[in-house]
mmCIF file as Biopython writes it, N, C-alpha, C and O atoms, coordinates in Angstrom:
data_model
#
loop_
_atom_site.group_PDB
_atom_site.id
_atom_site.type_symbol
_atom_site.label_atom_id
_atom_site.label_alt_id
_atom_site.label_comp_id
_atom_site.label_asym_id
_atom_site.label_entity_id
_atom_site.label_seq_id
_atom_site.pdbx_PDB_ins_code
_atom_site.Cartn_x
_atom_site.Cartn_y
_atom_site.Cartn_z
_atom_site.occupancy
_atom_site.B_iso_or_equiv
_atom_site.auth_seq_id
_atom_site.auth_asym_id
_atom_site.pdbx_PDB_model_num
ATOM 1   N N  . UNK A ? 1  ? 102.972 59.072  104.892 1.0 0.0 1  A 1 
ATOM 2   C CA . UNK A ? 1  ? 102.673 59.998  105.965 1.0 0.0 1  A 1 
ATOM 3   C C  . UNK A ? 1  ? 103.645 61.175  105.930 1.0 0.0 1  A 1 
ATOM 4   O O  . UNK A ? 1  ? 103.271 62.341  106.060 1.0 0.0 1  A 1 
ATOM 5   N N  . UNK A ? 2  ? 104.841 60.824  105.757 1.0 0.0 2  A 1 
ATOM 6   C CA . UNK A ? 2  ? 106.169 62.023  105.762 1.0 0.0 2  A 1 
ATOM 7   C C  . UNK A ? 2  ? 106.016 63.104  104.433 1.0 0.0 2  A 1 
ATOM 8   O O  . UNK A ? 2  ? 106.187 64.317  104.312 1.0 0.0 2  A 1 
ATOM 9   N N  . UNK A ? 3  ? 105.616 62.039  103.539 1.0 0.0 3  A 1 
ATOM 10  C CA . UNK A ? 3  ? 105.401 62.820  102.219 1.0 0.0 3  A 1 
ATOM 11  C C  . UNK A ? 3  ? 104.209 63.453  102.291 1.0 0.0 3  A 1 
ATOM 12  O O  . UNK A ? 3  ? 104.487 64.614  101.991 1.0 0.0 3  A 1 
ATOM 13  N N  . UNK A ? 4  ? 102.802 63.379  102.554 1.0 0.0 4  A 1 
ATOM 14  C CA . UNK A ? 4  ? 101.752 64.465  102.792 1.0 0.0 4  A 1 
ATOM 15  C C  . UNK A ? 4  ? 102.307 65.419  103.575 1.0 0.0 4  A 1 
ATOM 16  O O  . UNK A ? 4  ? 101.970 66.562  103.265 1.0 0.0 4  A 1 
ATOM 17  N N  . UNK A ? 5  ? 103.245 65.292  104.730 1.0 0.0 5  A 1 
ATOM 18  C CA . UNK A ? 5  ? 103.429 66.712  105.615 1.0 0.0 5  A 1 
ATOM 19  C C  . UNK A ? 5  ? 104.480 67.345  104.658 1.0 0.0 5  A 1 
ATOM 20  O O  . UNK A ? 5  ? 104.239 68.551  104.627 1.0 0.0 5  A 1 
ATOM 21  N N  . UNK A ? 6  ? 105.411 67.084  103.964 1.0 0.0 6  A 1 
ATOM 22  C CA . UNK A ? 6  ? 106.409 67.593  103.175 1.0 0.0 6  A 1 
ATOM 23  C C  . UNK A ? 6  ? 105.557 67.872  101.897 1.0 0.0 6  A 1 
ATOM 24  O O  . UNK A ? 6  ? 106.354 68.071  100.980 1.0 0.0 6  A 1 
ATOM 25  N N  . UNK A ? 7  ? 104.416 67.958  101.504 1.0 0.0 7  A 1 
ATOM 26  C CA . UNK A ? 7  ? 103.564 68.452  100.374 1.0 0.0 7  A 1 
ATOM 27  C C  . UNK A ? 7  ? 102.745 69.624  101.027 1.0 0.0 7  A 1 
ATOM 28  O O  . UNK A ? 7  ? 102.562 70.729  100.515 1.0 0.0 7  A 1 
ATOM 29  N N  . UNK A ? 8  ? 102.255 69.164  102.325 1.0 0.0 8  A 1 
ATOM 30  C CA . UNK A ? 8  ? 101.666 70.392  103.603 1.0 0.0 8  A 1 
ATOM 31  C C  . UNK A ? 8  ? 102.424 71.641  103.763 1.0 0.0 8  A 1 
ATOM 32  O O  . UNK A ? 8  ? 101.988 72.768  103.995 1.0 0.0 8  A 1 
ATOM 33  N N  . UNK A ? 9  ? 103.589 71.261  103.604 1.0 0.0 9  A 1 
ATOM 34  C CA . UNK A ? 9  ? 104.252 72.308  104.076 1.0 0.0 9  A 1 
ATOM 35  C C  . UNK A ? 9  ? 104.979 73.422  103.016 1.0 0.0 9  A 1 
ATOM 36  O O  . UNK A ? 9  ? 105.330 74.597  103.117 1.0 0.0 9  A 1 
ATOM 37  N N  . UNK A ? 10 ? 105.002 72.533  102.088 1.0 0.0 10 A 1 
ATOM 38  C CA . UNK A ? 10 ? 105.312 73.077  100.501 1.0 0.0 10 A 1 
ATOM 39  C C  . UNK A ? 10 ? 104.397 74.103  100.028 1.0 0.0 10 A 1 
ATOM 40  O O  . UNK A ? 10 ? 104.738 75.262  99.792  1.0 0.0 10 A 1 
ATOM 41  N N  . UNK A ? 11 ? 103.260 73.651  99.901  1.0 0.0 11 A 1 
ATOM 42  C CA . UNK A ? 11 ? 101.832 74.641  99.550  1.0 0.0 11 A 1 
ATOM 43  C C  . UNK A ? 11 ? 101.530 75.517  100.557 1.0 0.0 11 A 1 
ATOM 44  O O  . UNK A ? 11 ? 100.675 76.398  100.467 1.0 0.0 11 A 1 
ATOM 45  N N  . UNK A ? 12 ? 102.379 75.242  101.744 1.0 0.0 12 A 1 
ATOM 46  C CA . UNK A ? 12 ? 102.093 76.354  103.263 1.0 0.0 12 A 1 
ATOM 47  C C  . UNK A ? 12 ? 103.031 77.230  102.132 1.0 0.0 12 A 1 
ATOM 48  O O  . UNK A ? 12 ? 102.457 78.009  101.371 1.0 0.0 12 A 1 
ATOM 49  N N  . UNK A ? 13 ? 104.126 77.096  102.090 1.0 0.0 13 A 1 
ATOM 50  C CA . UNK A ? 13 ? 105.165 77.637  101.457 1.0 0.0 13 A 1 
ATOM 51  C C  . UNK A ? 13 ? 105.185 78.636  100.452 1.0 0.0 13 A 1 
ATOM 52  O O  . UNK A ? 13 ? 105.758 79.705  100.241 1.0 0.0 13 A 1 
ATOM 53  N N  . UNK A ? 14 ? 104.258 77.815  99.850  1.0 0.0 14 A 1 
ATOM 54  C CA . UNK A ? 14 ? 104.038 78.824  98.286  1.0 0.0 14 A 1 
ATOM 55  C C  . UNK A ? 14 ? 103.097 80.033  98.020  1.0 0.0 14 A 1 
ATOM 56  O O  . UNK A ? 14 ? 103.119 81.004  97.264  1.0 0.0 14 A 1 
ATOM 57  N N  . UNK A ? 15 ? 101.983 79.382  99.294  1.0 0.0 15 A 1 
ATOM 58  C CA . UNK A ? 15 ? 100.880 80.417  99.697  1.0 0.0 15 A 1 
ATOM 59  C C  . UNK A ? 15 ? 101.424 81.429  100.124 1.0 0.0 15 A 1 
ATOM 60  O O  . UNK A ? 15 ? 101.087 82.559  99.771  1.0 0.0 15 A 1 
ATOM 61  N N  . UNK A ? 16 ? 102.224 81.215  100.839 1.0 0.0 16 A 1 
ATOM 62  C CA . UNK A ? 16 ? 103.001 82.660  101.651 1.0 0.0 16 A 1 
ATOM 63  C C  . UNK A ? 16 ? 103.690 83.426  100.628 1.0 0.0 16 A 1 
ATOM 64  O O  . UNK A ? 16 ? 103.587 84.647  100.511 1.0 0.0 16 A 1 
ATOM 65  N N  . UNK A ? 17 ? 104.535 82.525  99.746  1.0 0.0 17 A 1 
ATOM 66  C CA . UNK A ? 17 ? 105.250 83.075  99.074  1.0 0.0 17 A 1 
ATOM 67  C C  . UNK A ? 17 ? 104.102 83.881  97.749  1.0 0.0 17 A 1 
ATOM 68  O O  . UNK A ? 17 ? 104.466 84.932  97.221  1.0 0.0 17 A 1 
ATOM 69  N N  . UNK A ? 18 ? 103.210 83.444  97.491  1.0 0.0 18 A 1 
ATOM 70  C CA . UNK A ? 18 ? 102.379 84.204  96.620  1.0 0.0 18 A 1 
ATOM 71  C C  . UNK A ? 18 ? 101.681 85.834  97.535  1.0 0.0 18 A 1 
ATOM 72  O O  . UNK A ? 18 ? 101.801 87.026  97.253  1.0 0.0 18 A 1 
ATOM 73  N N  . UNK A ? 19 ? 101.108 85.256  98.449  1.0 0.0 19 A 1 
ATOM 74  C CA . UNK A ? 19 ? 100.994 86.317  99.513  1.0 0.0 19 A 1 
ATOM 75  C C  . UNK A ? 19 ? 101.656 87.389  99.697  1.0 0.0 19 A 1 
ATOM 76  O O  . UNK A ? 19 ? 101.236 88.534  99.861  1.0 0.0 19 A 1 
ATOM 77  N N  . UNK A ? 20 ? 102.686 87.004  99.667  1.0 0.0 20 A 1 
ATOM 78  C CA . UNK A ? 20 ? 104.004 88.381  99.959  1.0 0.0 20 A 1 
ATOM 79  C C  . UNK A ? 20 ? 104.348 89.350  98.387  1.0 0.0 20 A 1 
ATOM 80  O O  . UNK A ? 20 ? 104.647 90.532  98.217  1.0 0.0 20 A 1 
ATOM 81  N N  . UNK A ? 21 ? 104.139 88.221  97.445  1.0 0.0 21 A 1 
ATOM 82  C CA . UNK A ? 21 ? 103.969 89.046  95.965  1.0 0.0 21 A 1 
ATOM 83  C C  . UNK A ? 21 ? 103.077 89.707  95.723  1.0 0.0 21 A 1 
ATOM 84  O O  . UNK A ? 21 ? 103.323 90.730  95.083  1.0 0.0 21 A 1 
ATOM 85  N N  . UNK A ? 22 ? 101.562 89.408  96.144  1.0 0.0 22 A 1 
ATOM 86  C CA . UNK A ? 22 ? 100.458 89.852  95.878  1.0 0.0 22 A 1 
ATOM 87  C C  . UNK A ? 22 ? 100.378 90.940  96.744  1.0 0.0 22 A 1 
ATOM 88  O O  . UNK A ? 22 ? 100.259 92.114  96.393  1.0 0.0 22 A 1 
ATOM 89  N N  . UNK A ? 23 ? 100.434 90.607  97.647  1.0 0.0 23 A 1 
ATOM 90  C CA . UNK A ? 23 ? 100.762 92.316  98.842  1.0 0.0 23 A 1 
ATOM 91  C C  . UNK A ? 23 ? 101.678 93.632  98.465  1.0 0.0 23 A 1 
ATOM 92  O O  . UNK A ? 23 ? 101.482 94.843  98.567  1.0 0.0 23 A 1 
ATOM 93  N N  . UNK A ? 24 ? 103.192 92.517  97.796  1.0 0.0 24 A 1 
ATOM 94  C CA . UNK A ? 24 ? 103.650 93.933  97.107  1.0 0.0 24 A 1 
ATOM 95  C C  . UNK A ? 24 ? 103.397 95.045  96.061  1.0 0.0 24 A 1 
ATOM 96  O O  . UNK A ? 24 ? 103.741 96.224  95.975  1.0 0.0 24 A 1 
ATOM 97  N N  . UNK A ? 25 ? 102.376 93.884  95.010  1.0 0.0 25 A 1 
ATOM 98  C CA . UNK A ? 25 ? 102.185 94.468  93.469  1.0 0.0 25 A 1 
ATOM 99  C C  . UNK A ? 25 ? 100.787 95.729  94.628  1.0 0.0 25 A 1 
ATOM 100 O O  . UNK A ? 25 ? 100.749 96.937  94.392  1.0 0.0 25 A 1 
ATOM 101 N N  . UNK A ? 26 ? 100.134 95.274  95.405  1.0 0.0 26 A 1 
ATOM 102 C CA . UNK A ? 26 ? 99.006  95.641  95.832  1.0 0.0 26 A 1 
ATOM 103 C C  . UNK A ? 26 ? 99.390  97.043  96.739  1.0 0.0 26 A 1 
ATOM 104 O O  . UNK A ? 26 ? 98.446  97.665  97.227  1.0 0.0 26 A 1 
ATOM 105 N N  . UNK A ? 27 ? 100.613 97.469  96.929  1.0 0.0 27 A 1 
ATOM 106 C CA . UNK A ? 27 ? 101.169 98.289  97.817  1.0 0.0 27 A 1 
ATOM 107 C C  . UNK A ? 27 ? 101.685 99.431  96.655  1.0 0.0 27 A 1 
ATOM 108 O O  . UNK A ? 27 ? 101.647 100.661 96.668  1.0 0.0 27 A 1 
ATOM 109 N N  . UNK A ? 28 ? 102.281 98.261  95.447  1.0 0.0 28 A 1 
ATOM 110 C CA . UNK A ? 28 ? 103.062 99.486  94.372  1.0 0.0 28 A 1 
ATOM 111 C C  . UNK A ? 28 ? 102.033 100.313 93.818  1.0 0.0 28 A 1 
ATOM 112 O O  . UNK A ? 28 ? 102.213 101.484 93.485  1.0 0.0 28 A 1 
ATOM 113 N N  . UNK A ? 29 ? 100.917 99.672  93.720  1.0 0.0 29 A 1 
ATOM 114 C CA . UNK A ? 29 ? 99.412  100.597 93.165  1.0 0.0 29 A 1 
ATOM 115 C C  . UNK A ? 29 ? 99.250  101.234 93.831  1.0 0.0 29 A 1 
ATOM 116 O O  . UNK A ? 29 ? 99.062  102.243 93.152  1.0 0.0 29 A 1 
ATOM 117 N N  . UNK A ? 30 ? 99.129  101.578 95.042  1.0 0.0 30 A 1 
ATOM 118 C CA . UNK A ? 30 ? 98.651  102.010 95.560  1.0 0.0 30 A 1 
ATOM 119 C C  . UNK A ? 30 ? 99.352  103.349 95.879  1.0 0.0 30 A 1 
ATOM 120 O O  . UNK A ? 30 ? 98.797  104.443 95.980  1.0 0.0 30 A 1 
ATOM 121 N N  . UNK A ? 31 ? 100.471 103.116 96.000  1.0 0.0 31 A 1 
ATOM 122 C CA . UNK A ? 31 ? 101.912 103.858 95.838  1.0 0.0 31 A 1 
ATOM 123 C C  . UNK A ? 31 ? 101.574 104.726 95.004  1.0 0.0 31 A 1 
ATOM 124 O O  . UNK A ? 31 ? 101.366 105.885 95.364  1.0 0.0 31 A 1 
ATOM 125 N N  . UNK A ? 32 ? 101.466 104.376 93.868  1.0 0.0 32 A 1 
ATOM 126 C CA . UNK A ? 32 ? 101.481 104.785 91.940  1.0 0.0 32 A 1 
ATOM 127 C C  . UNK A ? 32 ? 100.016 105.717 91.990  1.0 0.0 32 A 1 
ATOM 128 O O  . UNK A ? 32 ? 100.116 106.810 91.434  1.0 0.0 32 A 1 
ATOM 129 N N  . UNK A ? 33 ? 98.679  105.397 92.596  1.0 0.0 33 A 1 
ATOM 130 C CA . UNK A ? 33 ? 97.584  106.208 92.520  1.0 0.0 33 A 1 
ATOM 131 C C  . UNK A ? 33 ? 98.248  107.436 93.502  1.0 0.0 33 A 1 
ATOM 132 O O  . UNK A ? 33 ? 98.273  108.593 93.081  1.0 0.0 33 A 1 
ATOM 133 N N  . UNK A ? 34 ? 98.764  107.096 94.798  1.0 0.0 34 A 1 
ATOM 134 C CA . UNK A ? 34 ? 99.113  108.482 95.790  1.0 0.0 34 A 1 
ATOM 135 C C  . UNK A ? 34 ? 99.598  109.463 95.187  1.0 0.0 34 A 1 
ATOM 136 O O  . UNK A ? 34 ? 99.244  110.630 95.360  1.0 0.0 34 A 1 
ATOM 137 N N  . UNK A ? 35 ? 100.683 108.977 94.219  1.0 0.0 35 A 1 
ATOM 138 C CA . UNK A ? 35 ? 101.631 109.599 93.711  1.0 0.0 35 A 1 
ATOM 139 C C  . UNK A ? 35 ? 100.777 110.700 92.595  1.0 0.0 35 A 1 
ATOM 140 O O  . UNK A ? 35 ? 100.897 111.924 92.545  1.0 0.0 35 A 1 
ATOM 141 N N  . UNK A ? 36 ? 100.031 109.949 91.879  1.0 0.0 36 A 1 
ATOM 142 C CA . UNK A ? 36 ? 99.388  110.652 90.469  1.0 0.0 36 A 1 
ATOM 143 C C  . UNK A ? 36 ? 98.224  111.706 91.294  1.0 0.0 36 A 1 
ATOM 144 O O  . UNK A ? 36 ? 97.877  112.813 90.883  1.0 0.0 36 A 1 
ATOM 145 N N  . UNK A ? 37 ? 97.838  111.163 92.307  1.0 0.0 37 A 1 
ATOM 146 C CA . UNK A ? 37 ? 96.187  112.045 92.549  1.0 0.0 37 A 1 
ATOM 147 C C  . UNK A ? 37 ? 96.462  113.628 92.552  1.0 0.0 37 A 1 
ATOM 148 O O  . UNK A ? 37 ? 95.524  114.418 92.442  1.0 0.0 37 A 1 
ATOM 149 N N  . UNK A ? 38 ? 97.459  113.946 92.650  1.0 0.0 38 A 1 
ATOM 150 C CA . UNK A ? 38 ? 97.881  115.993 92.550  1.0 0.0 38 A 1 
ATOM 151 C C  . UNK A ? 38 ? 97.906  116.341 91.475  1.0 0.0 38 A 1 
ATOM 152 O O  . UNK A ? 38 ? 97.396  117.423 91.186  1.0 0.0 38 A 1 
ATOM 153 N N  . UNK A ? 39 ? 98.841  115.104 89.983  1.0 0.0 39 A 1 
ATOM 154 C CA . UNK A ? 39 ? 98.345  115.543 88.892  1.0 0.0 39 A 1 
ATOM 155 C C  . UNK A ? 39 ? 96.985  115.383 88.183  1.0 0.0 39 A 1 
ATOM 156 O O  . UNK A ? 39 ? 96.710  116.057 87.191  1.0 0.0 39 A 1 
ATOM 157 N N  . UNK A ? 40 ? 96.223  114.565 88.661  1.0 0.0 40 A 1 
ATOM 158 C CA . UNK A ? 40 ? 95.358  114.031 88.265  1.0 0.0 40 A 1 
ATOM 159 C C  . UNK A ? 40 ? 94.179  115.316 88.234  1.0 0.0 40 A 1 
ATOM 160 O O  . UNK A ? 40 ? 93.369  115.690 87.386  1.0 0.0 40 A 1 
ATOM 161 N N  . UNK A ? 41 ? 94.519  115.749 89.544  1.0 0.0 41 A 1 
ATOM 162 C CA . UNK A ? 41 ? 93.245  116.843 90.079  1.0 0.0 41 A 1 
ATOM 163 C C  . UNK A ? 41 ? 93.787  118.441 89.301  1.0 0.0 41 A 1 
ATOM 164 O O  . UNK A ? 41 ? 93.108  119.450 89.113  1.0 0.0 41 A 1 
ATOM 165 N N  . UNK A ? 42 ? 95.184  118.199 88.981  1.0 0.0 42 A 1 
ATOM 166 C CA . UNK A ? 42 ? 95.365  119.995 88.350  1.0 0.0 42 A 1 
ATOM 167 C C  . UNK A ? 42 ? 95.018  119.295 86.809  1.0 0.0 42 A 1 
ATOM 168 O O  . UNK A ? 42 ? 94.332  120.037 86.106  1.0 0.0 42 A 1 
ATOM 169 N N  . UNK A ? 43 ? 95.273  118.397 86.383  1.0 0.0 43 A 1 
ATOM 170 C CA . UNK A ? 43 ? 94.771  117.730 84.657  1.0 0.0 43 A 1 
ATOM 171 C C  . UNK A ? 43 ? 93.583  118.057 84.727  1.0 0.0 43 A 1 
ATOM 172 O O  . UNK A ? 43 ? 93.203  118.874 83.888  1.0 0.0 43 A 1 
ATOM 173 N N  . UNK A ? 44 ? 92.505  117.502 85.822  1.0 0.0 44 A 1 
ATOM 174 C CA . UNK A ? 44 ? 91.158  117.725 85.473  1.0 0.0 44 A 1 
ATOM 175 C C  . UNK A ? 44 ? 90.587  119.235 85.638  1.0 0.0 44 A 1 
ATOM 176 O O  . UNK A ? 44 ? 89.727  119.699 84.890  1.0 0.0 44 A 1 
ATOM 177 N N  . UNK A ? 45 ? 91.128  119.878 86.622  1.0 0.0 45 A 1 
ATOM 178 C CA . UNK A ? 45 ? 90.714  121.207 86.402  1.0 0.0 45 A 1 
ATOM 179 C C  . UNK A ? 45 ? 91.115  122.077 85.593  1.0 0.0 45 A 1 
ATOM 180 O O  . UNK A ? 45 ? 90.465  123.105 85.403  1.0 0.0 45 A 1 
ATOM 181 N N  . UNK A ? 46 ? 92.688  121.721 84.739  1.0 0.0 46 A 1 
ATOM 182 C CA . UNK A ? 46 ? 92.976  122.612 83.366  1.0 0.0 46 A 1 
ATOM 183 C C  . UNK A ? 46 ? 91.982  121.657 82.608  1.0 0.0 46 A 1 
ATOM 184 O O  . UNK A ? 46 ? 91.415  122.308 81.732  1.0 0.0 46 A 1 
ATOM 185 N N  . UNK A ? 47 ? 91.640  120.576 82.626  1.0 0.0 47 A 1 
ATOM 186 C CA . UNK A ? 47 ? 90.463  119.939 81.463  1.0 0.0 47 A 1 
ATOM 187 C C  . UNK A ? 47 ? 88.818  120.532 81.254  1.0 0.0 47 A 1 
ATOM 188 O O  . UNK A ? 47 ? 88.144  120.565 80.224  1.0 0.0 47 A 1 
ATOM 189 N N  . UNK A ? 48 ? 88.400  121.075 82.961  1.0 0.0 48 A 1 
ATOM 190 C CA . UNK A ? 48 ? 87.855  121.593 83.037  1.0 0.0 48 A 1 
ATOM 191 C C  . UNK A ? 48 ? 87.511  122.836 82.687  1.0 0.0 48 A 1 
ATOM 192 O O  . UNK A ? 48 ? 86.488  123.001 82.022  1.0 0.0 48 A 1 
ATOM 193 N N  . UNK A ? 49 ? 88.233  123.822 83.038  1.0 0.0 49 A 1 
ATOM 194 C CA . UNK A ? 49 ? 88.704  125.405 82.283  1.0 0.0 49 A 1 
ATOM 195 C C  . UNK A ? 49 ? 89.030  125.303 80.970  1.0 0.0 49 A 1 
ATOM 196 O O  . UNK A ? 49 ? 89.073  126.395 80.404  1.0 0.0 49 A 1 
ATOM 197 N N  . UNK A ? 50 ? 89.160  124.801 80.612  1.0 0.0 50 A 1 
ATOM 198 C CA . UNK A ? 50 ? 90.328  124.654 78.947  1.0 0.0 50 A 1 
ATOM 199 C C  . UNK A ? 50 ? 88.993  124.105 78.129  1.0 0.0 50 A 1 
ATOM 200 O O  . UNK A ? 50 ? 88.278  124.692 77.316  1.0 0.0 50 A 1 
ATOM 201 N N  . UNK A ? 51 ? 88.936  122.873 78.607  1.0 0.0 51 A 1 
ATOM 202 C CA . UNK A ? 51 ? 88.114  122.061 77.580  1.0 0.0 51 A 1 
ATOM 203 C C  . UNK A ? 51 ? 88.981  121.171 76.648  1.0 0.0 51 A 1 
ATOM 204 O O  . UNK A ? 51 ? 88.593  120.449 75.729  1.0 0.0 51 A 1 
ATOM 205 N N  . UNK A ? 52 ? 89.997  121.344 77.009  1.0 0.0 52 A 1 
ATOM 206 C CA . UNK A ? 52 ? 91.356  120.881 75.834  1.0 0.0 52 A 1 
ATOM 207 C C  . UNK A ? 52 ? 92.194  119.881 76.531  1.0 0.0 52 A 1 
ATOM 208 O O  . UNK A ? 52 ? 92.986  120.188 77.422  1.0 0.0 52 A 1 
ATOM 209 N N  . UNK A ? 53 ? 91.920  118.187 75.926  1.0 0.0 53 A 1 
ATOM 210 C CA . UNK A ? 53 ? 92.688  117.789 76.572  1.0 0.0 53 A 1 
ATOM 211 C C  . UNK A ? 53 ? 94.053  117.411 76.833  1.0 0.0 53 A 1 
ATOM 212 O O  . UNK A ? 53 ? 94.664  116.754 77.676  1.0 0.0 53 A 1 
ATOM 213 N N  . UNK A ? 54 ? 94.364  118.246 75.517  1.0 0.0 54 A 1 
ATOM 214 C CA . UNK A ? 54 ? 96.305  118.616 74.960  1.0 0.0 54 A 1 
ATOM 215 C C  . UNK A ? 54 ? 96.651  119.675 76.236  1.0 0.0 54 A 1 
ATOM 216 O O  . UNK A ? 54 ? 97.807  119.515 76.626  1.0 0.0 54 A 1 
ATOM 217 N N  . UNK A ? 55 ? 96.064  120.499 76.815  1.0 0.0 55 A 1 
ATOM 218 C CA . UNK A ? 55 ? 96.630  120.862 77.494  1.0 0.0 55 A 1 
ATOM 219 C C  . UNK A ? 55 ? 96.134  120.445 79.046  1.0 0.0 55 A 1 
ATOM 220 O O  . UNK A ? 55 ? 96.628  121.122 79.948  1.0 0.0 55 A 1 
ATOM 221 N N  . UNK A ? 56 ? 95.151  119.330 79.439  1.0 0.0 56 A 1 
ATOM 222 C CA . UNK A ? 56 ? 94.921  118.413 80.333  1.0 0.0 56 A 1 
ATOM 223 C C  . UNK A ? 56 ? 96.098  117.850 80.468  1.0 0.0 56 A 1 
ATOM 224 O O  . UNK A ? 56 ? 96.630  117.907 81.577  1.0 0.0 56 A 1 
ATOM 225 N N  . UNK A ? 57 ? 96.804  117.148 79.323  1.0 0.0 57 A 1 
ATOM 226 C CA . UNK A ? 57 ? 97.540  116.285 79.567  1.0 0.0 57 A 1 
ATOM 227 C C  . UNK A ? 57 ? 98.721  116.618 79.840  1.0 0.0 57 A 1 
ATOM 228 O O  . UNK A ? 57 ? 99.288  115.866 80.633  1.0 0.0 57 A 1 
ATOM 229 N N  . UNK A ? 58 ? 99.497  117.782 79.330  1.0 0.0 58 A 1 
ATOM 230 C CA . UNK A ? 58 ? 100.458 118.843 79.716  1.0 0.0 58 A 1 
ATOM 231 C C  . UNK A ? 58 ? 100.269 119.238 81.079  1.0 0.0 58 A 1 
ATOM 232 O O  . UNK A ? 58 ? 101.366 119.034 81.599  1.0 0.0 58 A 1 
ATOM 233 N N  . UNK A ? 59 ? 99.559  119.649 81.869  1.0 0.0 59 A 1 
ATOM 234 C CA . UNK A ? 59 ? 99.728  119.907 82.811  1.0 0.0 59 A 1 
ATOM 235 C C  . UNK A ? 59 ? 99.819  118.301 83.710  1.0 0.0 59 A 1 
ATOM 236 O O  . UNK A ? 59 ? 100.650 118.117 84.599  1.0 0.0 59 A 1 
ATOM 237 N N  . UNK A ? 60 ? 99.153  117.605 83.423  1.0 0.0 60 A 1 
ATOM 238 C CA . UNK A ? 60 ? 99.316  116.164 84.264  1.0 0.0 60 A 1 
ATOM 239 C C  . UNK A ? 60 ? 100.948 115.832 84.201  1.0 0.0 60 A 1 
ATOM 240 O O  . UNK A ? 60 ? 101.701 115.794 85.174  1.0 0.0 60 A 1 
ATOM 241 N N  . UNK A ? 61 ? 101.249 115.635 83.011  1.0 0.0 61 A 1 
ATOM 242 C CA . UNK A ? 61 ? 102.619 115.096 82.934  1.0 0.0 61 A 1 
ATOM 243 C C  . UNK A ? 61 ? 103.769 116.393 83.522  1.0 0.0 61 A 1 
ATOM 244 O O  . UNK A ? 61 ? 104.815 116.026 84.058  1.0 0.0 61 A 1 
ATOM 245 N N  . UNK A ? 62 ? 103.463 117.907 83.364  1.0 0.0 62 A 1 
ATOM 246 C CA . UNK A ? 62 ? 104.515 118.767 84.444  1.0 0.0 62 A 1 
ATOM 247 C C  . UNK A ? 62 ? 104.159 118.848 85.830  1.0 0.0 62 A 1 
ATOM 248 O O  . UNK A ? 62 ? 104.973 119.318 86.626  1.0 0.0 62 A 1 
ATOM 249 N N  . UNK A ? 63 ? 102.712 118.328 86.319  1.0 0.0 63 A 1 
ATOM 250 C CA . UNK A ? 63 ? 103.004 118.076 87.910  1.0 0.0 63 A 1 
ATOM 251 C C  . UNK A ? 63 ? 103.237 116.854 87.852  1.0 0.0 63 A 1 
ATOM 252 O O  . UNK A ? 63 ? 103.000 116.766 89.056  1.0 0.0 63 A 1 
ATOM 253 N N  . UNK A ? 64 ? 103.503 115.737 87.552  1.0 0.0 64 A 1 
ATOM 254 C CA . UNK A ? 64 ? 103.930 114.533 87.739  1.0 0.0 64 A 1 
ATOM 255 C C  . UNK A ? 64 ? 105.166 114.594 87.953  1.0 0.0 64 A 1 
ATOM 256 O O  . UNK A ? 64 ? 105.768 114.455 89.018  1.0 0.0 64 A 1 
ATOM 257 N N  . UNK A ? 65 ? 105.650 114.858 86.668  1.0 0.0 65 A 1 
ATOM 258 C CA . UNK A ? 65 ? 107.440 115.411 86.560  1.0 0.0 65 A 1 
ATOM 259 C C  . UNK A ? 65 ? 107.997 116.343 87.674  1.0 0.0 65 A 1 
ATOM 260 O O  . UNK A ? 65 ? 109.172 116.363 88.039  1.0 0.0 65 A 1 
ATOM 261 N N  . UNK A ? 66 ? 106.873 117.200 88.217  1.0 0.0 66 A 1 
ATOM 262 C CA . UNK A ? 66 ? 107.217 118.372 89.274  1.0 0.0 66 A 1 
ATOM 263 C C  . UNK A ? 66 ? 107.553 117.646 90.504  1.0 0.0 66 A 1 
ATOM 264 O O  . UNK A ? 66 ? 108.584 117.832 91.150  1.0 0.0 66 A 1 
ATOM 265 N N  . UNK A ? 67 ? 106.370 116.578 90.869  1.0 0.0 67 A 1 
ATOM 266 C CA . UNK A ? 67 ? 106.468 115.459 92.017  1.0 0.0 67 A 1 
ATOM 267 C C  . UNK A ? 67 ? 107.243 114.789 91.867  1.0 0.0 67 A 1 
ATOM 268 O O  . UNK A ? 67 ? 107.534 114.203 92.909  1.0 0.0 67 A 1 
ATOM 269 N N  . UNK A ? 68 ? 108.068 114.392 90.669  1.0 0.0 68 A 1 
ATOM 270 C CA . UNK A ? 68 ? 108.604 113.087 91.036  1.0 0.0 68 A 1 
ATOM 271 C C  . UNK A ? 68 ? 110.215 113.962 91.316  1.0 0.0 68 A 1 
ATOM 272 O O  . UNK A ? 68 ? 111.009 113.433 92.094  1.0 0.0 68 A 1 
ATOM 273 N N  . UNK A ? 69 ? 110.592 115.293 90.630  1.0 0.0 69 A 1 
ATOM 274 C CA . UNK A ? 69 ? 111.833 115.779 91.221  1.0 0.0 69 A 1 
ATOM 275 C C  . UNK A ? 69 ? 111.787 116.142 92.687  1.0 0.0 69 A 1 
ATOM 276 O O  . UNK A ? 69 ? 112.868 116.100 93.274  1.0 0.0 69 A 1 
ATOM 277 N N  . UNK A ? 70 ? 110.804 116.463 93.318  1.0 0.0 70 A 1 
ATOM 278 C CA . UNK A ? 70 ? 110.507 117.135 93.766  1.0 0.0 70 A 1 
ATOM 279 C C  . UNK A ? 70 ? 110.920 116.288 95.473  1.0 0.0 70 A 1 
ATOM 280 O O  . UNK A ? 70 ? 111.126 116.818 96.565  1.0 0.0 70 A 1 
ATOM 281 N N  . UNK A ? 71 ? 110.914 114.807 95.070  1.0 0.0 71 A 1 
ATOM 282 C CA . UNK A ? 71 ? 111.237 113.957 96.009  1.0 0.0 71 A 1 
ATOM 283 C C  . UNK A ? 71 ? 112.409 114.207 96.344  1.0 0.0 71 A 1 
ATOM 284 O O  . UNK A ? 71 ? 112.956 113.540 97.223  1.0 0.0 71 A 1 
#
């Protein structure tokens, strides 16, 4: 009887503890898309104008770099 509630309470335990991991990885994404969507949208419109995605990707990675000093 002592040992099912001390196995009850273990898997209460671990659930939570997976819970609280899964919430964080689920927060850092989410984080990580906020962060990119300004370069994302000047990449696609130099991809758009240009046609070139060497310089799509140049501009993604100097507003990225722009945002992340920029903090």
């Amino acid at each position: 009887m002592i040992l099912s509630q001390v196995q009850a309470s273990l898997s209460l335990l671990w659930g939570l503890i997976i819970l609280v991991i899964i919430g964080s990885i689920i927060i850092a994404v989410v984080g990580a898309l906020i962060f990119f969507i300004p370069a994302a949208i000047i990449a696609g419109v130099v991809w758009y104008i240009t046609n070139n995605p060497n310089y799509a990707g140049i501009a993604f990675l100097v507003v990225a770099l722009f945002s992340l000093f920029n903090r």
